[in-house]
C-alpha positions in Angstrom: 19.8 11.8 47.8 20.5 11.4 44.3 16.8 9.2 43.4 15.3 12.4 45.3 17.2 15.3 43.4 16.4 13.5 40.0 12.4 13.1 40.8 12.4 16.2 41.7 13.8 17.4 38.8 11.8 14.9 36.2 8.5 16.4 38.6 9.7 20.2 37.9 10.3 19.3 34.0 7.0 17.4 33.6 5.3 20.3 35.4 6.5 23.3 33.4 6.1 21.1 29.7 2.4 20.5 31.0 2.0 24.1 32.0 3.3 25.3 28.4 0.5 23.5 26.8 -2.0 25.2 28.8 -4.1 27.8 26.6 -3.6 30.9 29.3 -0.7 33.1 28.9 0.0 33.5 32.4 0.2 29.5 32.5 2.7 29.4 30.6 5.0 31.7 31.5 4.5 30.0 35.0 5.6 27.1 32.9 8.6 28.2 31.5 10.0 29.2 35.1 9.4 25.8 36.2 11.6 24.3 33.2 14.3 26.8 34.2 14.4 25.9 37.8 14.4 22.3 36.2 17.5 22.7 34.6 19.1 25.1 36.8 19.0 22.1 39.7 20.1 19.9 36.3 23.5 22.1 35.8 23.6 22.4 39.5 23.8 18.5 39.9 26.2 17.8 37.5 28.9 19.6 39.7 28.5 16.4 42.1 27.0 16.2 45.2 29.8 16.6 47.6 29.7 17.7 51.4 32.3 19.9 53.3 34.6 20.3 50.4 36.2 23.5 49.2 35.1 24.9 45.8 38.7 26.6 45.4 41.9 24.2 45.0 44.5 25.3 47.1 48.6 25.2 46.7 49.8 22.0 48.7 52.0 19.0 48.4 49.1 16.9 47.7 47.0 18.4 44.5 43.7 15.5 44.2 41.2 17.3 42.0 38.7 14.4 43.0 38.2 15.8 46.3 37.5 19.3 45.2 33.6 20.7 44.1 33.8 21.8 40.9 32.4 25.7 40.6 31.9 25.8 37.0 28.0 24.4 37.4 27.4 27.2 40.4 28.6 29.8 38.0 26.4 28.9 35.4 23.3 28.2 37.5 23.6 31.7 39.0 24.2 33.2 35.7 21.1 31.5 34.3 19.4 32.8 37.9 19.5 36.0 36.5 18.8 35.8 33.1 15.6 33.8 33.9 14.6 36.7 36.3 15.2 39.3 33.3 13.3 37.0 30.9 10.3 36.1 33.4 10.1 40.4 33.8 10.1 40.9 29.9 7.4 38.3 29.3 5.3 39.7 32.0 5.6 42.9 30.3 4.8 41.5 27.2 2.0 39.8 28.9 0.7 42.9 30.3 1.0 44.9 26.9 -1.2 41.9 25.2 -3.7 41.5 27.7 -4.3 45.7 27.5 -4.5 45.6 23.6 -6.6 42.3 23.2 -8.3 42.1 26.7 -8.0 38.6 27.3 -4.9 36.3 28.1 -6.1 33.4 26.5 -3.2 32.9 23.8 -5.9 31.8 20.8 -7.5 34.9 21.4 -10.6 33.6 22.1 -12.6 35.0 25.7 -13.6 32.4 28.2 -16.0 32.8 30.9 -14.7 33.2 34.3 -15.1 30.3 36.2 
């Protein structure tokens, strides 16, 4: 499980860097969603991958940390859930405000045929 988590990830990171370098705007802000999924499933990962166990330690004779999931990685992946949502809406604003002023989406500013 862990060789498929990790090529997934390494497959999400190389495509999002390779969409970045595309010229097109749109491209890259596709990109840039893929490198945050990328490391979301990173920070999500590190937490361990651990079946049936509870998130929450509870009071008990027996206190064994090792056999609890830690929650600290879920927080922060669902925090960074939502910021990339905000971001992805500002730069497609951003996007949209470019496009109307300039007319293209190309980033160098230079129009390109439609294929």
């Amino acid at each position: 499980m862990e060789i498929i988590l990790a090529l997934t990830i390494g497959i999400l990171f190389a495509a999002g860097v390779w969409l970045v370098l595309r010229p097109r705007s749109f491209q890259v802000i596709i990109g840039l969603m893929l490198l945050s999924y990328a490391v979301n499933l990173l920070l999500f990962v590190s937490g361990q991958l651990r079946q049936d166990q509870p998130p929450i330690l509870q009071e008990g004779p027996l206190l064994d940390p090792s056999t609890y999931a830690d929650p600290v990685p879920q927080a922060l992946v669902l925090t960074a859930i939502v910021i990339g949502f905000a971001t992805t809406a500002l730069y497609l604003v951003v996007l949209l405000a470019s496009r109307g002023l300039s007319g293209t989406d190309h980033v160098d500013g230079v129009e390109q045929e439609a294929d």
